[in-house]
Residue frames as a rotation matrix with the C-alpha (Angstrom) as fourth column:
UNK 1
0.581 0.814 0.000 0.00
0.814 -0.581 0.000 0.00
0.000 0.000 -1.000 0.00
UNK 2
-0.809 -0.549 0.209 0.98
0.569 -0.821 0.043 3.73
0.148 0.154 0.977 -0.47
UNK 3
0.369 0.880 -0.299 -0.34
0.909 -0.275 0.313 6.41
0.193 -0.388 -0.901 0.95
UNK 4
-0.897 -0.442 -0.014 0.03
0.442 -0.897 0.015 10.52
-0.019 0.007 1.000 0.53
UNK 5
-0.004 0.711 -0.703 -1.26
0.708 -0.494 -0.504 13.17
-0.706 -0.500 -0.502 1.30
UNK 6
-0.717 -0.110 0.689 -2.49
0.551 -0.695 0.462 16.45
0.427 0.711 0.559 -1.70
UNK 7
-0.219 0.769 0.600 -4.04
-0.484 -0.620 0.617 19.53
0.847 -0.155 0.508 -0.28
UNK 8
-0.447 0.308 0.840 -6.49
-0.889 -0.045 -0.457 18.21
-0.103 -0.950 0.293 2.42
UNK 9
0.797 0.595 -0.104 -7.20
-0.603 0.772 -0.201 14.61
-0.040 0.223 0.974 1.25
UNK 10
-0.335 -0.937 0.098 -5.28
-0.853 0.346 0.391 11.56
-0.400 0.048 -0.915 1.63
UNK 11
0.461 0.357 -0.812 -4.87
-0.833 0.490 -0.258 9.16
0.306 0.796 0.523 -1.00
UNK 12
-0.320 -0.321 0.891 -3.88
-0.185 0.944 0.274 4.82
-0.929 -0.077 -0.361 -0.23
UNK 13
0.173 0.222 -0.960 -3.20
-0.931 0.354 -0.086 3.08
0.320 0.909 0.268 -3.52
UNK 14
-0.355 -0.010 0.935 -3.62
-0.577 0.789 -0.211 -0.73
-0.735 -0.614 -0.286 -2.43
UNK 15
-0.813 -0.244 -0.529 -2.98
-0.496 0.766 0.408 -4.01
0.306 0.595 -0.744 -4.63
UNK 16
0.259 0.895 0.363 -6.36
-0.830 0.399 -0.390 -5.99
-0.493 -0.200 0.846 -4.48
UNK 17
-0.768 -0.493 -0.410 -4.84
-0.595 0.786 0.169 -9.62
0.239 0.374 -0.896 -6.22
UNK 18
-0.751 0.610 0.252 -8.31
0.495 0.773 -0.396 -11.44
-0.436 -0.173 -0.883 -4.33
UNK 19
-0.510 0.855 -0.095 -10.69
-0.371 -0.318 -0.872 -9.13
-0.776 -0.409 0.479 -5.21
UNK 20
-0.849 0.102 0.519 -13.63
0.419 0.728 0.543 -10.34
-0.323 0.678 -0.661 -7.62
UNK 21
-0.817 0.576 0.008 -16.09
-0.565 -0.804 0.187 -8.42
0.114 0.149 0.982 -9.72
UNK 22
-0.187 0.923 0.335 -19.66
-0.896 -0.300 0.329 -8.42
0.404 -0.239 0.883 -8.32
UNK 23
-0.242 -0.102 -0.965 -18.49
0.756 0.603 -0.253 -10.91
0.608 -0.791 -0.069 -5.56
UNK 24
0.615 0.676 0.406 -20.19
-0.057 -0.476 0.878 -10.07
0.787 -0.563 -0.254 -2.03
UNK 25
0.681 -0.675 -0.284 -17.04
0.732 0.613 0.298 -11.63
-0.027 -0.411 0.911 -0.64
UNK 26
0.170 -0.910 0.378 -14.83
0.440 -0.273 -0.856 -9.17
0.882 0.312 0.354 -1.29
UNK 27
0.003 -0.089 -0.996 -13.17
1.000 -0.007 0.004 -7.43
-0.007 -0.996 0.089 1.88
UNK 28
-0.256 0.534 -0.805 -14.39
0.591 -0.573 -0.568 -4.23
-0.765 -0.622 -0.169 1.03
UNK 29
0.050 0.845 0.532 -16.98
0.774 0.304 -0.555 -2.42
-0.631 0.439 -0.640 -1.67
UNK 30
-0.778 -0.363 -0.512 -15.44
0.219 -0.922 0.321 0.53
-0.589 0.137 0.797 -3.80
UNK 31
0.215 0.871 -0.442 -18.06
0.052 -0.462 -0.885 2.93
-0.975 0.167 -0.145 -4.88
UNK 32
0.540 -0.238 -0.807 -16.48
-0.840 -0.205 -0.502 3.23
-0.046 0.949 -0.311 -8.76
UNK 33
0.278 -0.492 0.825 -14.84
-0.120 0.834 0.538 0.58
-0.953 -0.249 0.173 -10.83
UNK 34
0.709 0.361 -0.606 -13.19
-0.519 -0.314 -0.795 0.47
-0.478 0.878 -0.035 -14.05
UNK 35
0.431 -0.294 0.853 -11.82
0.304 0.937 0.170 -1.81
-0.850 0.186 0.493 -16.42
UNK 36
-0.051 -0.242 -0.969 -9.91
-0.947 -0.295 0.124 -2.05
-0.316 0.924 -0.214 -19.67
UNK 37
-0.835 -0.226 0.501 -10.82
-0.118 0.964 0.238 -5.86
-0.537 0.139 -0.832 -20.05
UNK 38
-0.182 0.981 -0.062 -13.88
-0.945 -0.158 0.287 -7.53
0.272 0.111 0.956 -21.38
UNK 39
0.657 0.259 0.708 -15.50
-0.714 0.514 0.475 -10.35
-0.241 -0.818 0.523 -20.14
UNK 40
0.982 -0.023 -0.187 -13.48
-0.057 0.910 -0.410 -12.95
0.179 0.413 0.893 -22.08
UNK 41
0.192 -0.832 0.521 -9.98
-0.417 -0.550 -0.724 -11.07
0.888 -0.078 -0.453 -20.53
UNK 42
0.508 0.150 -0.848 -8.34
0.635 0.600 0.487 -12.22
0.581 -0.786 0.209 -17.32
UNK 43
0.879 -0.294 0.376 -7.18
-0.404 -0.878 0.258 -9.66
0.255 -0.378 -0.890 -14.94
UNK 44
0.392 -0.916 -0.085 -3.94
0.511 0.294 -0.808 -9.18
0.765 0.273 0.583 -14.25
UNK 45
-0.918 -0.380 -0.114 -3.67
0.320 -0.538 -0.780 -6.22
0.235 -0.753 0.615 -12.03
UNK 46
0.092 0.993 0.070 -6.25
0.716 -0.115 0.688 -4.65
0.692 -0.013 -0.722 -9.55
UNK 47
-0.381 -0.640 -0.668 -5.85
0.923 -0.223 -0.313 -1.86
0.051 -0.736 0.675 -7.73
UNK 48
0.181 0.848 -0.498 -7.51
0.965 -0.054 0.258 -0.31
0.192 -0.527 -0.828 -5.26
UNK 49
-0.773 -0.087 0.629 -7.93
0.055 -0.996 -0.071 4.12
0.632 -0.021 0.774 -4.99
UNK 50
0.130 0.766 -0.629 -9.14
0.978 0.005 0.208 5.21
0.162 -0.643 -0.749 -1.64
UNK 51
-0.442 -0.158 0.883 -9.71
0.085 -0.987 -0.134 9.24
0.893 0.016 0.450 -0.85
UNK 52
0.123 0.519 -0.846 -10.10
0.979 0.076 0.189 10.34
0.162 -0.851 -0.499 2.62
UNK 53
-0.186 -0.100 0.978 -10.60
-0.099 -0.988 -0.119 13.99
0.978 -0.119 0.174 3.78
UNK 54
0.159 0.287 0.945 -10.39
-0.896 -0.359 0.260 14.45
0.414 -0.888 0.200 7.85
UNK 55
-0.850 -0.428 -0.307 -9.76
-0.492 0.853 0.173 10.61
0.188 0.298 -0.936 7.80
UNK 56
0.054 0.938 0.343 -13.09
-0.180 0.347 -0.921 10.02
-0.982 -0.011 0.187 6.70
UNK 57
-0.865 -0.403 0.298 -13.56
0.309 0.038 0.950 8.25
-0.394 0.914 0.092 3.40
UNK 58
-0.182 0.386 -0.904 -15.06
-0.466 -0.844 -0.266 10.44
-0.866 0.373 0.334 1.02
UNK 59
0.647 0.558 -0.520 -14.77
-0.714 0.203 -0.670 8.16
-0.268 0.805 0.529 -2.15
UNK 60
-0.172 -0.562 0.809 -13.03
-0.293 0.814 0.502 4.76
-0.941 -0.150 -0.304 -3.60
UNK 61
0.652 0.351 -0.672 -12.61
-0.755 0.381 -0.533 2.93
0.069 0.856 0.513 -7.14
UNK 62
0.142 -0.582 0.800 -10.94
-0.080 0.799 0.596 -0.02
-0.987 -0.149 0.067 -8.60
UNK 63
0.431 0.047 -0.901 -9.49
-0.885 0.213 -0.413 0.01
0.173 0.976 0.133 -12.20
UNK 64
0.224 -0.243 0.944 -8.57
0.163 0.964 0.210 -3.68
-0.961 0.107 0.255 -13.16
UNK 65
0.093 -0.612 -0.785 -6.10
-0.908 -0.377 0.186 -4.16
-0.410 0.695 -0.591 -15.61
UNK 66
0.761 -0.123 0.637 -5.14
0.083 0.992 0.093 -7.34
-0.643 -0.018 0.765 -17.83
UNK 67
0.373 -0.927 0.037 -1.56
-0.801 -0.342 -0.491 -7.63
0.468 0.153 -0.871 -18.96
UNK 68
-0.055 -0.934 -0.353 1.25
0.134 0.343 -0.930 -8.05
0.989 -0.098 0.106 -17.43
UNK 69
0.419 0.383 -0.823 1.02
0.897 -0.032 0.441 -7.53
0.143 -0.923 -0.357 -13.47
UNK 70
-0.200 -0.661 0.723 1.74
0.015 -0.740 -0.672 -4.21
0.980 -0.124 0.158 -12.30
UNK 71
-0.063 -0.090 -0.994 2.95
0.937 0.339 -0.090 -3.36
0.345 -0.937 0.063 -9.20
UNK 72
0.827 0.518 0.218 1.98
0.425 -0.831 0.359 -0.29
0.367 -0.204 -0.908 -6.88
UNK 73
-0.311 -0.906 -0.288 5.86
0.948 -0.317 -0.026 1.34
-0.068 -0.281 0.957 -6.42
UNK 74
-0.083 -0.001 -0.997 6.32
0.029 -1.000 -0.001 5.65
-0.996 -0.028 0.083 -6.29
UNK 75
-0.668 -0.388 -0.634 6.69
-0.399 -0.533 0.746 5.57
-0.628 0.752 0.201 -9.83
UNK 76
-0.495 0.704 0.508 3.37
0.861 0.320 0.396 3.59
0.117 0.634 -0.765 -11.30
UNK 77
0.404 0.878 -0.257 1.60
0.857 -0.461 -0.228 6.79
-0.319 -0.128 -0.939 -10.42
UNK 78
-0.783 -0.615 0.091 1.49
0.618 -0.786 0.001 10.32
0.071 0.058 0.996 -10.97
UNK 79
-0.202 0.767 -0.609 -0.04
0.673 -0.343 -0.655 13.33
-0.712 -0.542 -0.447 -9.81
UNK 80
-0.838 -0.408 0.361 -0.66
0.545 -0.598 0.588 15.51
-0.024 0.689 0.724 -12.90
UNK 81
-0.222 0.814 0.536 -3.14
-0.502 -0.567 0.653 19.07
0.836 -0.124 0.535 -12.80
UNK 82
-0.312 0.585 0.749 -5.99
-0.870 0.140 -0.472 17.75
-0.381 -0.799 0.465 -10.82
UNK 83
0.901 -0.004 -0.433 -5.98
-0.089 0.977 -0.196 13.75
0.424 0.215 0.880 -12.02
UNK 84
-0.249 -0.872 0.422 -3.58
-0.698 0.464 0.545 10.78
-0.671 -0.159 -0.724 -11.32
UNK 85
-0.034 -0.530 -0.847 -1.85
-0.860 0.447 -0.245 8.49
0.509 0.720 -0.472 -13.66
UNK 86
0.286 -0.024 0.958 -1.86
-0.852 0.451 0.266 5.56
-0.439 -0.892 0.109 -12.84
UNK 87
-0.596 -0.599 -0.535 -0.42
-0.799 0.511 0.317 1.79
0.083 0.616 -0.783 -14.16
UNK 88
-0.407 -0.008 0.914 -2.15
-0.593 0.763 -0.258 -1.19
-0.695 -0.647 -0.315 -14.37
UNK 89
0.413 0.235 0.880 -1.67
0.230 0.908 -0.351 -4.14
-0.881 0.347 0.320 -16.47
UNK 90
-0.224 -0.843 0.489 -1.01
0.912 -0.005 0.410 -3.08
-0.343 0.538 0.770 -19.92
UNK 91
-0.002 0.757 0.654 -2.56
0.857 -0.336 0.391 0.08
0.516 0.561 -0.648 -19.41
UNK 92
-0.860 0.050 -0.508 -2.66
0.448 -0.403 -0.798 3.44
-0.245 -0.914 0.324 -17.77
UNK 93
0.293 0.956 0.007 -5.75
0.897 -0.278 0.343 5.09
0.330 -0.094 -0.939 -16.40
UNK 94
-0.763 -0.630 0.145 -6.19
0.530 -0.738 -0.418 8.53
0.370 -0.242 0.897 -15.66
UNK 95
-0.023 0.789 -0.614 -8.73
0.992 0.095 0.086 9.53
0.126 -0.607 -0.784 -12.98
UNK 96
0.172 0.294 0.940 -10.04
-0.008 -0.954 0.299 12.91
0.985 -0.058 -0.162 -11.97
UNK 97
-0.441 -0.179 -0.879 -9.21
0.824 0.309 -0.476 14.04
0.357 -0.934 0.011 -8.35
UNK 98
-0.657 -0.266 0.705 -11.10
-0.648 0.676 -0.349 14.05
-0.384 -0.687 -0.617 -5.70
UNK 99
-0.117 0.772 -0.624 -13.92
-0.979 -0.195 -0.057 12.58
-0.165 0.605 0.779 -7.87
UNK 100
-0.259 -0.622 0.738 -12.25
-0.385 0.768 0.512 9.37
-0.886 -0.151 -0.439 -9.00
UNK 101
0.647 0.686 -0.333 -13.85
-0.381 -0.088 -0.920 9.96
-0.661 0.722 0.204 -12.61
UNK 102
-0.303 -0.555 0.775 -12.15
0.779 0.324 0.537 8.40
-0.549 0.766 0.334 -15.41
UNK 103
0.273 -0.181 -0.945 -10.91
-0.537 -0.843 0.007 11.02
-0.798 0.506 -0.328 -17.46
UNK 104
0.310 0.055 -0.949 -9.36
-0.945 0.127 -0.302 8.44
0.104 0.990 0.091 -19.64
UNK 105
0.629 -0.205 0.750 -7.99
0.079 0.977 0.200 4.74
-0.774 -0.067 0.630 -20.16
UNK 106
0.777 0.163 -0.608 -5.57
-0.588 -0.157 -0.794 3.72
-0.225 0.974 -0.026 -22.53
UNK 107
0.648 -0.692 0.317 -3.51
0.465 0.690 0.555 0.53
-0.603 -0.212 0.769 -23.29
UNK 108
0.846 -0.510 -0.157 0.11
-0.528 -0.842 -0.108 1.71
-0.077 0.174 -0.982 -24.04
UNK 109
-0.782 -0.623 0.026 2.45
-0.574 0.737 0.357 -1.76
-0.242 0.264 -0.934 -23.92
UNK 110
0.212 0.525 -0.824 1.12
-0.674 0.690 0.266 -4.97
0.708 0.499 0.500 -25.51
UNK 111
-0.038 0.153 -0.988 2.26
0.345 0.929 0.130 -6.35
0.938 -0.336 -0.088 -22.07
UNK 112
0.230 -0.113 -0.967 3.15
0.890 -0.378 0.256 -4.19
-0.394 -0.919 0.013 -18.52
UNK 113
0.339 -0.209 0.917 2.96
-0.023 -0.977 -0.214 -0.53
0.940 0.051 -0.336 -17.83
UNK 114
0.176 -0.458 -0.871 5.71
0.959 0.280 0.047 -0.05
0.222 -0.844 0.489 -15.01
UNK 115
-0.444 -0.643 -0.624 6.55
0.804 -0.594 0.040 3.37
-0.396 -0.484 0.780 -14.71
UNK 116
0.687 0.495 0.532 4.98
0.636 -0.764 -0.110 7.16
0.352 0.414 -0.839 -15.23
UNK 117
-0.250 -0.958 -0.143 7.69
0.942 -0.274 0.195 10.03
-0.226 -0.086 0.970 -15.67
UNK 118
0.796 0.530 -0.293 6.99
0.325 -0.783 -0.531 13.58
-0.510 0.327 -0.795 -15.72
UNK 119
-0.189 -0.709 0.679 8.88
0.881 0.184 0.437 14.57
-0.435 0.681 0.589 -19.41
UNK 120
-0.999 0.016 -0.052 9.26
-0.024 -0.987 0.157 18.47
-0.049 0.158 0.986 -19.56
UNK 121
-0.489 0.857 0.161 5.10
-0.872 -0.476 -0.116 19.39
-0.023 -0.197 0.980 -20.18
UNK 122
0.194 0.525 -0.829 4.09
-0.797 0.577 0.179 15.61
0.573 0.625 0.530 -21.04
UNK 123
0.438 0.223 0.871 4.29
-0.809 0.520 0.274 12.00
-0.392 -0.825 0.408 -19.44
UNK 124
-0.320 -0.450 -0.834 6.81
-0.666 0.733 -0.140 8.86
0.674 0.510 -0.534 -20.35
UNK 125
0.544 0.760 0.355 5.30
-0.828 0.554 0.084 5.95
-0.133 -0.340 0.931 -19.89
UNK 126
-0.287 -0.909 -0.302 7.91
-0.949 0.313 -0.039 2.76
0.130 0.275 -0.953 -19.26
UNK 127
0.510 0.789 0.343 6.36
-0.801 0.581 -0.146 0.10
-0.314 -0.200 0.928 -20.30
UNK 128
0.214 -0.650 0.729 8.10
-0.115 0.724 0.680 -3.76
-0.970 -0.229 0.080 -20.98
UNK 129
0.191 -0.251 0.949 7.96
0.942 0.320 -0.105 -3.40
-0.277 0.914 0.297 -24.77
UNK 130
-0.312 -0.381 0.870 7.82
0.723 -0.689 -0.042 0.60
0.616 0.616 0.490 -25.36
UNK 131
-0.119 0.340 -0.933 8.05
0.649 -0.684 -0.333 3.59
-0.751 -0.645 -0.139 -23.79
UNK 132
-0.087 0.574 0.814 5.86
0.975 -0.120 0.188 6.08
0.206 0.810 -0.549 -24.92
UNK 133
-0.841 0.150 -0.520 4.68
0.210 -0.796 -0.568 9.60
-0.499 -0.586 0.638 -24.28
UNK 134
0.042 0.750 0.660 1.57
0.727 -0.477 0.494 11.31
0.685 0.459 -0.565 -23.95
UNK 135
-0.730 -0.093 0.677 -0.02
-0.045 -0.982 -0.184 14.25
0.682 -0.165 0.713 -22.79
UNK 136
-0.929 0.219 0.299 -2.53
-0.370 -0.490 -0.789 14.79
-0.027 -0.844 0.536 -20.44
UNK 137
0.071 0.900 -0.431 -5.59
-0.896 -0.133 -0.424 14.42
-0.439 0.416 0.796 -22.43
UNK 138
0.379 0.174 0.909 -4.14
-0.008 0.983 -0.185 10.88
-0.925 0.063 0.374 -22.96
UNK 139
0.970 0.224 -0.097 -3.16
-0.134 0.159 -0.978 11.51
-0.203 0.962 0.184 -26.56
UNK 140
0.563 -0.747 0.353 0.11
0.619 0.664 0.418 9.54
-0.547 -0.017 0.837 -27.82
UNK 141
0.503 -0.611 -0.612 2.60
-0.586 -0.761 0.278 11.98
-0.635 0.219 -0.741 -28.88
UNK 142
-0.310 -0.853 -0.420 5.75
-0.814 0.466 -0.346 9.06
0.491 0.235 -0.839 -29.68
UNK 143
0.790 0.083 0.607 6.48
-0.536 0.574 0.619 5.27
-0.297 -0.815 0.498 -29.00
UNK 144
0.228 -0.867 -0.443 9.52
-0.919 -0.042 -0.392 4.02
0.321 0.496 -0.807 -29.05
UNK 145
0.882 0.238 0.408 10.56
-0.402 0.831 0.385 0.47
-0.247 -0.504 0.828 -29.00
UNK 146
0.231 -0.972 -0.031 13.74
-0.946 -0.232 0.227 -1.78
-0.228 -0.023 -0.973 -28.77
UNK 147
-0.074 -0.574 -0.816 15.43
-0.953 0.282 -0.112 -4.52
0.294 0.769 -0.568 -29.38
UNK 148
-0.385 0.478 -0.790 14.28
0.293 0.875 0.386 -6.32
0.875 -0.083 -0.477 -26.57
UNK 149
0.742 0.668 -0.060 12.25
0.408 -0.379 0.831 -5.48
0.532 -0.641 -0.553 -23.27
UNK 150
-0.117 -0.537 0.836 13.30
-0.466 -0.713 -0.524 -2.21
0.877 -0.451 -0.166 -20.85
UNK 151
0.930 0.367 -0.024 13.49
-0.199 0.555 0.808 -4.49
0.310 -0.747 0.589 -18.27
UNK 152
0.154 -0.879 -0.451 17.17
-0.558 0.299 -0.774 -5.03
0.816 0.370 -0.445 -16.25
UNK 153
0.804 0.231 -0.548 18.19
0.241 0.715 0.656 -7.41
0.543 -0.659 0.519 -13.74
UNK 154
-0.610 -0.792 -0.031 21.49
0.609 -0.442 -0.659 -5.16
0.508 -0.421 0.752 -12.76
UNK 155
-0.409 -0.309 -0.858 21.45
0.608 -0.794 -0.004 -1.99
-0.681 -0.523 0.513 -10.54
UNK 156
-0.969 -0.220 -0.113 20.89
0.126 -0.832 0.541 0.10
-0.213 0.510 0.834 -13.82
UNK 157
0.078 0.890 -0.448 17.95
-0.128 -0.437 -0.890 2.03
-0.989 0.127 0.080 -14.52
UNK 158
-0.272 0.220 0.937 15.96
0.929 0.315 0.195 1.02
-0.252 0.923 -0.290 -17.69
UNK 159
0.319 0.182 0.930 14.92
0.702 -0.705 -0.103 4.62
0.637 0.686 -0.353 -18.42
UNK 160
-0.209 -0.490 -0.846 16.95
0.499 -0.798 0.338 7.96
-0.841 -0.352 0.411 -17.10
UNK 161
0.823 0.305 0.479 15.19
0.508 -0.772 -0.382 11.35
0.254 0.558 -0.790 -18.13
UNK 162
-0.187 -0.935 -0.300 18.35
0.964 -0.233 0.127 13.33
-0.189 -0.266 0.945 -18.86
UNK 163
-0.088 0.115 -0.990 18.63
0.091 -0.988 -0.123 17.23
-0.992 -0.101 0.076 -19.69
UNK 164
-0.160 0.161 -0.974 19.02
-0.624 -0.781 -0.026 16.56
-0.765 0.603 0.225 -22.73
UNK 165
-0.070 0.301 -0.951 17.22
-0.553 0.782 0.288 13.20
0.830 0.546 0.112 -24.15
UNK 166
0.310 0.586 0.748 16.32
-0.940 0.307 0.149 10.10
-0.143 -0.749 0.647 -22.46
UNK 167
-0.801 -0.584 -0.133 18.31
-0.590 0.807 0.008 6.96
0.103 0.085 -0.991 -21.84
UNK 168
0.600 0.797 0.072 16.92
-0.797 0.588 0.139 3.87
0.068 -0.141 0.988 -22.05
UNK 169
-0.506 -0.799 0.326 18.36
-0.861 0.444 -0.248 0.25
0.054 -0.406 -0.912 -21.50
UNK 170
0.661 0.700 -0.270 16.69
-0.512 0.684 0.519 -3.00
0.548 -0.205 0.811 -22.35
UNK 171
0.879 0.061 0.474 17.13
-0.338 0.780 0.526 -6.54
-0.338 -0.622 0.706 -20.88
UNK 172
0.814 -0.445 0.373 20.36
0.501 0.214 -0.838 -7.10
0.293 0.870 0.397 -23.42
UNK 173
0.312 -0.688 -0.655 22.13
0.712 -0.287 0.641 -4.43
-0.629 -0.666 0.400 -21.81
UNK 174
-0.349 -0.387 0.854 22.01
0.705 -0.709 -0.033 -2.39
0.618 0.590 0.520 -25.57
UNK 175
-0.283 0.222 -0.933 21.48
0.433 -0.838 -0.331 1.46
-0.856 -0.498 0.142 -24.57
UNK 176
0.070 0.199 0.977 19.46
0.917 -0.398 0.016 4.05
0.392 0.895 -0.211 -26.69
UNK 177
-0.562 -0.128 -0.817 19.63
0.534 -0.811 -0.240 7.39
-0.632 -0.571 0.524 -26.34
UNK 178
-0.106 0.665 0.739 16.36
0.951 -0.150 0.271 9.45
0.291 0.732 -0.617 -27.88
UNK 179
-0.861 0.236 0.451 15.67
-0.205 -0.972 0.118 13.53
0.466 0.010 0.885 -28.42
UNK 180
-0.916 0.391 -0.086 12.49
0.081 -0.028 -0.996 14.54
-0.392 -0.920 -0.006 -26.86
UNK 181
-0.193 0.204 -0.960 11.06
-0.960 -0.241 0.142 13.98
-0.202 0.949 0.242 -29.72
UNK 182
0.601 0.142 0.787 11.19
-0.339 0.936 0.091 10.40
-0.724 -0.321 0.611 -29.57
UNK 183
0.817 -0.495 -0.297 13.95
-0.125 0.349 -0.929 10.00
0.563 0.796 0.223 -32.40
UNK 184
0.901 -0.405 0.157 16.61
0.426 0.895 -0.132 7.89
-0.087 0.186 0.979 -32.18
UNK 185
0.743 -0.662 -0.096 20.19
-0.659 -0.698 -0.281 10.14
0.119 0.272 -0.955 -31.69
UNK 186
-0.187 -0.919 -0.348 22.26
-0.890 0.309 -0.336 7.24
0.416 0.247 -0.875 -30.77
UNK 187
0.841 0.354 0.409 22.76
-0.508 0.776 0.374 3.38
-0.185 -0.522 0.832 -29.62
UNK 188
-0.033 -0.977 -0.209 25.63
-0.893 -0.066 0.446 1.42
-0.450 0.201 -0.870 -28.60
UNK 189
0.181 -0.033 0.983 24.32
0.380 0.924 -0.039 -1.98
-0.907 0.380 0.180 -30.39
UNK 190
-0.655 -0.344 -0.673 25.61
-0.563 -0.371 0.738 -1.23
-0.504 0.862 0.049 -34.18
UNK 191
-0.948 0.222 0.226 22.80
0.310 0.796 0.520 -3.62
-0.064 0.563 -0.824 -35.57
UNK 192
-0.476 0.759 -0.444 20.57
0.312 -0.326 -0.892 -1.61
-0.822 -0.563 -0.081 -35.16
């Protein structure tokens, strides 16, 4: 679980892995739910948005993802304007705050969204096959993909926003280096 505090409301983002839609069982009843699946989809990720003001809750959703699993770390979220980003599965949602409206949905990897980056006025999305950017309003700017997943099993960070471009690093260990722009300025694999 995570839990912060914006203004006078405090937000818990909390990994739900039992819960089940329109089960009476579940271990507790959010007032909104949303989905990027249909029925014939298995979830992958679930995960739970509570809002409390005075520590009284005030409002609650679940988006359910199907993907890859995402996990609830500092960096699946973001606070942007008056909404949060959010990961889950192969998808990120973006909710109105304190409201918990979906503002939008939108699958961005063909398997896991891990990571939301604020990228000068826009949002990089590190996902296991491509990181992308959009904007606010959800709309896909660039997506850039590699040679093989931004995933590493060292110490090194798979994506570093620099001053001036953005490293990346897949599972291979090649490195790209892209303009903000999403073009290609260098890589040290020569087969590219």
């Amino acid at each position: 679980m995570i839990r912060f505090e914006i203004s006078d409301l405090m937000l818990e983002l909390l990994d739900e892995p039992i819960y089940r839609v329109d089960s009476v069982d579940n271990m507790f009843s959010y007032t909104k739910q949303y989905s990027n699946r249909d029925g014939s989809q298995v979830s992958s990720s679930k995960i739970g948005i509570k809002i409390y003001q005075h520590k009284e809750l005030v409002d609650s959703c679940i988006i359910i993802g199907i993907g890859g699993a995402t996990a609830i770390t500092q960096y699946s979220y973001i606070i942007a304007s008056e909404n949060i980003l959010i990961c889950c599965g192969d998808s990120v949602f973006c909710l109105s705050l304190p409201s918990l409206e979906l503002v939008w949905n939108m699958k961005l990897d063909d398997i896991t969204c891990f990571q939301i980056f604020q990228c000068q006025e826009d949002y990089l999305i590190h996902g296991e096959l491509n990181i992308t950017l959009v904007n606010l309003e959800g709309n896909i700017k660039w997506s850039f993909s590699g040679k093989d997943i931004f995933v590493s099993l060292t110490q090194e960070k798979a994506i570093s926003i620099l001053p001036d471009g953005i490293l990346l690093t897949d599972f291979e260990q090649t490195k790209y280096k892209l303009d903000f722009d999403g073009k290609l300025i260098w890589t040290n694999n020569s087969n590219m």
